[in-house]
C-alpha positions as CSV (number, residue, x, y, z in Angstrom):
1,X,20.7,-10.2,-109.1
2,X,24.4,-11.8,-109.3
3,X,27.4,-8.8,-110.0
4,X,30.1,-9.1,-111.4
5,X,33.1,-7.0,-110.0
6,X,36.8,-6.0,-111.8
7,X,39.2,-4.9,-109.3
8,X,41.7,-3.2,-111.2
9,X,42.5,-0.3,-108.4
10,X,42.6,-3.1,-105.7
11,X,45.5,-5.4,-107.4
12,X,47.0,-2.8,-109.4
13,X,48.3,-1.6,-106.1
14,X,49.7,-5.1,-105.4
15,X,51.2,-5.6,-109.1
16,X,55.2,-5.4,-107.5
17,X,53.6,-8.5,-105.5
18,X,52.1,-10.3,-108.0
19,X,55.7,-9.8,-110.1
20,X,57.6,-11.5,-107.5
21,X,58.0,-15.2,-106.9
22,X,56.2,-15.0,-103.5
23,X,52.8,-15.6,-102.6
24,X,51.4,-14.7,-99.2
25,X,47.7,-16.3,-99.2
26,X,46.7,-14.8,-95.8
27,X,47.5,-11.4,-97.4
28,X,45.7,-11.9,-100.3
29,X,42.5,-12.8,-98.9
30,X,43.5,-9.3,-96.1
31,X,43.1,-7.3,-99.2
32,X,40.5,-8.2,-100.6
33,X,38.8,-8.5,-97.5
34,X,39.4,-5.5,-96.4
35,X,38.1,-3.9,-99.9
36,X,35.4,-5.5,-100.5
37,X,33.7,-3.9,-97.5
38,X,33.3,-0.5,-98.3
39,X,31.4,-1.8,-101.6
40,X,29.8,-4.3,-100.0
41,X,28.1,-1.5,-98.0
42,X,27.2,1.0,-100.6
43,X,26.0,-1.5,-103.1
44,X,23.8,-2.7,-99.9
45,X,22.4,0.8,-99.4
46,X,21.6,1.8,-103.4
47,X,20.1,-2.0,-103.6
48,X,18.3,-2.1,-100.4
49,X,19.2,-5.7,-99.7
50,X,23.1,-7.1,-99.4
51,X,24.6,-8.0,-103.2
52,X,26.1,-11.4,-103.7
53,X,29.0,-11.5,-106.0
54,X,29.1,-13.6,-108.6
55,X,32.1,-12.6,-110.8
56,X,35.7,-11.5,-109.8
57,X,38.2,-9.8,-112.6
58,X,41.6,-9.7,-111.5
59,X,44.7,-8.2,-113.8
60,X,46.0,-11.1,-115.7
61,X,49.8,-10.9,-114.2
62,X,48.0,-12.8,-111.2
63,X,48.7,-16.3,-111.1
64,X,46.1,-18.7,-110.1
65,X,46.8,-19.3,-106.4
66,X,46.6,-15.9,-106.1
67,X,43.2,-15.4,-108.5
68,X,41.9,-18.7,-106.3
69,X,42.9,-17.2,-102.8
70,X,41.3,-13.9,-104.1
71,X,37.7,-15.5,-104.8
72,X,37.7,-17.0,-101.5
73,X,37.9,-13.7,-100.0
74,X,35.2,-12.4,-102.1
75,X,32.5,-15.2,-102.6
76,X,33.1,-16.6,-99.0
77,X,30.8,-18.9,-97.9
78,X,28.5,-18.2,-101.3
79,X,25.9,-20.7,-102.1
80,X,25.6,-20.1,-105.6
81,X,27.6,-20.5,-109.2
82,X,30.9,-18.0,-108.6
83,X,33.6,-17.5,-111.2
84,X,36.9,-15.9,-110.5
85,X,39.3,-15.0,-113.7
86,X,41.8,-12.8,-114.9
87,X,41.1,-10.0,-116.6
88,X,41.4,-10.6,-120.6
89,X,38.7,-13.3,-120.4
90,X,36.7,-10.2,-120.0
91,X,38.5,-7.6,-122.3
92,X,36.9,-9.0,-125.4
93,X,33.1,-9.3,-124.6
94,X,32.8,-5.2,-125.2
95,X,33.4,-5.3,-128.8
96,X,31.1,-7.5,-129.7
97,X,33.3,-10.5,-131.2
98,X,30.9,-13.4,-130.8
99,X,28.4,-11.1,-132.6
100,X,30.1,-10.9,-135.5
101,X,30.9,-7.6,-134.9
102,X,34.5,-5.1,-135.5
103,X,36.1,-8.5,-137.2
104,X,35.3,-7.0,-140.9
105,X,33.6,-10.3,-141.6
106,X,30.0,-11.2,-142.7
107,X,27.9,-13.0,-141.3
108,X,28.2,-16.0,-143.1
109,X,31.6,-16.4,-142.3
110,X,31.5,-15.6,-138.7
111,X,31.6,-19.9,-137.9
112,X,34.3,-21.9,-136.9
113,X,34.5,-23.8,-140.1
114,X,35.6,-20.5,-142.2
115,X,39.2,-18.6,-141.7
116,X,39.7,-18.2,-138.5
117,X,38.9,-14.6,-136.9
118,X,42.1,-13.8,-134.3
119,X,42.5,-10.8,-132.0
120,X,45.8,-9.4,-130.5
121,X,44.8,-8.2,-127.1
122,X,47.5,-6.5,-124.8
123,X,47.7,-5.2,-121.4
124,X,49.4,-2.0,-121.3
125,X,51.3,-1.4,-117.8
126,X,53.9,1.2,-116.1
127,X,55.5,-2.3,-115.1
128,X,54.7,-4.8,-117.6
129,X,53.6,-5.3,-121.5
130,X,51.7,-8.6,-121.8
131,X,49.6,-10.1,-124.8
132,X,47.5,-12.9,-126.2
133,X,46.7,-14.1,-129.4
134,X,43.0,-14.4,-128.7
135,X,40.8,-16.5,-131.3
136,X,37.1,-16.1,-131.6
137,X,34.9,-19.1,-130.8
138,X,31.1,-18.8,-132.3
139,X,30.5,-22.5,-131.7
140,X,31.7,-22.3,-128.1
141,X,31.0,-18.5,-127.5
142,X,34.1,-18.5,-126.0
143,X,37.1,-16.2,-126.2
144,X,40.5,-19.0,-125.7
145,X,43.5,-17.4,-125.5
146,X,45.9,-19.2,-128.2
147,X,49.2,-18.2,-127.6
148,X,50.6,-15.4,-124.7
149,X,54.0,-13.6,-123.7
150,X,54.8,-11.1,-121.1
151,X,57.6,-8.4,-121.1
152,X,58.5,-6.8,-118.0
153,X,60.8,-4.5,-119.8
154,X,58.5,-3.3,-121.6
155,X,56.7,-1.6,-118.8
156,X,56.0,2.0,-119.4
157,X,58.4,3.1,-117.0
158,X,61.1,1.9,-118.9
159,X,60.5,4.7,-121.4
160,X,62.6,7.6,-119.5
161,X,64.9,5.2,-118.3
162,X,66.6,3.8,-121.6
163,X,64.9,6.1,-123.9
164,X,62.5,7.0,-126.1
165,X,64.2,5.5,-128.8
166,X,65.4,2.6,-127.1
167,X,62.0,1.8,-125.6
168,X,60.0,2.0,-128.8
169,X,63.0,-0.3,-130.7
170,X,62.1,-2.5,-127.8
171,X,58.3,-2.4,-127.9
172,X,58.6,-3.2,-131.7
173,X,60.9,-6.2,-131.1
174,X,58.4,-7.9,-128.7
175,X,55.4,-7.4,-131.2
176,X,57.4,-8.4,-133.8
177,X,58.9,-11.6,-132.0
178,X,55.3,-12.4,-130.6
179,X,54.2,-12.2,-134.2
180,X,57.1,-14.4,-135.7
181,X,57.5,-17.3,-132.8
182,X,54.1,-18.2,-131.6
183,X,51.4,-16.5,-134.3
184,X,52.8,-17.0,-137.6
185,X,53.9,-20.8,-137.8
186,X,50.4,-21.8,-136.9
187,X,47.9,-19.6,-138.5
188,X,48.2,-16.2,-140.8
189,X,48.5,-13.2,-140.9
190,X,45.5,-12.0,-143.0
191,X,43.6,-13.8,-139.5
192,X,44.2,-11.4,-137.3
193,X,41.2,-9.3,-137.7
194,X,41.3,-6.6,-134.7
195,X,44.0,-4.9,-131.9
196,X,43.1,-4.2,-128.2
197,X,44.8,-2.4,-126.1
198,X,43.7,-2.7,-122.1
199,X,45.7,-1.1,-119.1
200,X,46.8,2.2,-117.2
201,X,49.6,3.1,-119.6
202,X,49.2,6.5,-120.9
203,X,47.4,7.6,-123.6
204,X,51.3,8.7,-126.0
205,X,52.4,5.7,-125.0
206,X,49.3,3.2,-126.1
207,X,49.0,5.4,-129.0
208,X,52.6,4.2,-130.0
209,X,52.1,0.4,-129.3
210,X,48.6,0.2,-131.3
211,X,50.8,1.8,-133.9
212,X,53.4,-0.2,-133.6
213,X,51.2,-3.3,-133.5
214,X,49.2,-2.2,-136.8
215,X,52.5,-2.3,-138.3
216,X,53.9,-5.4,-137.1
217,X,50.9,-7.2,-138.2
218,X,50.8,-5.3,-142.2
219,X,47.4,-5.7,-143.1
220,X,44.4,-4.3,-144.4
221,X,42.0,-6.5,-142.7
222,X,43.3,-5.6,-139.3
223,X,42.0,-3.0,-137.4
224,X,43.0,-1.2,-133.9
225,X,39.5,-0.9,-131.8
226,X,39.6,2.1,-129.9
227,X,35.8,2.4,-128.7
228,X,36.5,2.9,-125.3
229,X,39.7,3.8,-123.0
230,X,42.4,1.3,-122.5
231,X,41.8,1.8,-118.9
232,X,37.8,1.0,-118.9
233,X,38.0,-2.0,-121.9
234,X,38.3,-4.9,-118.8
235,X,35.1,-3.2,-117.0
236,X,32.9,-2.7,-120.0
237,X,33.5,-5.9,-120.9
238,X,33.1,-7.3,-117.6
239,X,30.2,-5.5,-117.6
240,X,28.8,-7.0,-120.9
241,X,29.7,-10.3,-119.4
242,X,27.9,-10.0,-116.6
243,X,24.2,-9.1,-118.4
244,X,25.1,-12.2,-120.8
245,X,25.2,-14.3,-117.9
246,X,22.1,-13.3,-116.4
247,X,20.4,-12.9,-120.2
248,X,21.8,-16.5,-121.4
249,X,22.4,-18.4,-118.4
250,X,23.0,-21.7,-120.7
251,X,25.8,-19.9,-122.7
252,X,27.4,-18.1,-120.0
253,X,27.2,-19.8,-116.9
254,X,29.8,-19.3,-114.5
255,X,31.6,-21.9,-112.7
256,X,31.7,-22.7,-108.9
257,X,34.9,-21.2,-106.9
258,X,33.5,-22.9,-103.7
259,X,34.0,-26.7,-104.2
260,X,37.3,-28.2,-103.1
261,X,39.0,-30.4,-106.0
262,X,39.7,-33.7,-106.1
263,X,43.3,-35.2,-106.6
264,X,43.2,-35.3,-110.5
265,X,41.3,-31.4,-110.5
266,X,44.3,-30.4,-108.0
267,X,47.3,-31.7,-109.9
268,X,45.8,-30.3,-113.2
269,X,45.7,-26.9,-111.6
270,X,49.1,-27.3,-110.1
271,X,50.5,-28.1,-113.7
272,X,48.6,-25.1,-115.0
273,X,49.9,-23.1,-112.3
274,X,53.5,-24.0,-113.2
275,X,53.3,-23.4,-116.9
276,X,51.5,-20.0,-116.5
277,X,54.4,-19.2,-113.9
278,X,57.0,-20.4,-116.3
279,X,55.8,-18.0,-119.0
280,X,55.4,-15.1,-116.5
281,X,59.2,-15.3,-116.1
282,X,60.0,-15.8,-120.0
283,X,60.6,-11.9,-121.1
């Protein structure tokens, strides 16, 4: 049996890393490394034979050098399919999207053909706000994130240090600008069908952005999903993820992290990595 793994108290530790502009591979793979040890052995002993991982969830601030170095040091020398991703390509398999479920849609109109079904999915951190437009693939069974922005403002520590007032005034701005620049000229409002809020932030201060967000958005079709914990929505749905895989291998296969790319493969991720770091710095 493959496992899939989220290590949010691993990298959460190393978030002030994975906000700077440096990247240390060596210490990357140290980390993880170093981790993955102590699970490695009790997973052994409840299992009776050694696990093999086949999934790695990392918080979505990682870029993708530091994502790719981090698989290494997990999947190591693994002979099989391996997948290493941030965390909101997980967020969204818990509530049941692909399903046709918590979009306030029927059946019949849960196909790509029909309005679209959109999600707002943020990750909620002391250091960071980020979010995604997310937009629901039945065809593809897919998740694709359309459009994201970060705010390292908007962190929750920045509550005590401008204000209350201040903080919320600029919580509301970034939804709202979110909303305005990169949603609305593209698709509408009535779309965006469900909220998700994912992260360590505490439970006033998600309370305030799911507010917040319900208002920015204005409609009776949207709906903030609260089913589980912000901090446990990335492992339930990696968790969901991971039986898919292993119920409907030819929908959810994952992808190798263990075969070096070519020239073409390697600049395409190079670009990738550049326009996901350029964002990362946009506030």
């Amino acid at each position: 049996m493959k496992i899939s793994w989220t290590a949010p108290l691993l990298l959460y530790v190393e978030k002030d890393h994975a906000l700077s502009d440096d990247f240390d591979e060596a210490r990357v793979k140290s980390i993880f490394e170093s981790n993955i040890i102590p699970i490695n052995t009790s997973l052994t002993e409840q299992l009776d034979h050694t696990p093999e991982f086949a999934t790695l969830f990392t918080p979505s601030i990682f870029d993708w050098k530091t994502i790719l170095a981090a698989g290494e040091a997990v999947f190591k020398d693994a002979q099989y399919m391996t997948r290493a991703a941030p965390s909101r390509q997980a967020a969204c398999y818990g509530f049941g999207f692909l399903q046709c479920r918590n979009l306030g849609r029927s059946l019949s109109e849960c196909n790509d053909h029909d309005p679209e079904s959109l999600v707002l999915l943020f990750e909620y951190e002391k250091e960071y706000l980020y979010v995604w437009l997310v937009w629901v693939s039945f065809e593809l069974e897919v998740h694709s994130a359309e459009h994201e922005k970060i705010c390292k403002d908007c962190g929750e520590e920045f509550r005590e240090a401008i204000g209350e007032a201040a903080y919320q005034e600029r919580i509301n701005k970034f939804v709202q600008d979110f909303l305005v620049q990169h949603v609305l000229p593209e698709h509408k409002r009535e779309h965006i069908r469900a909220i998700i809020i994912a992260g360590e932030a505490s439970a006033a201060a998600v309370k305030e952005l799911g507010d917040a967000a319900l208002e920015v958005v204005g409609t009776e079709e949207v709906k903030l999903l609260t089913d589980f914990e912000p901090s446990e929505v990335v492992a339930h749905g990696a968790a969901v993820f991971s039986r898919l895989t292993q119920e409907h291998p030819e929908h959810f296969g994952t992808t190798t992290g263990n075969i070096i790319p070519d020239d073409k493969e390697w600049a395409e991720m190079q670009a990738r990595i550049e326009r996901e770091n350029e964002g990362h710095s946009e506030l």
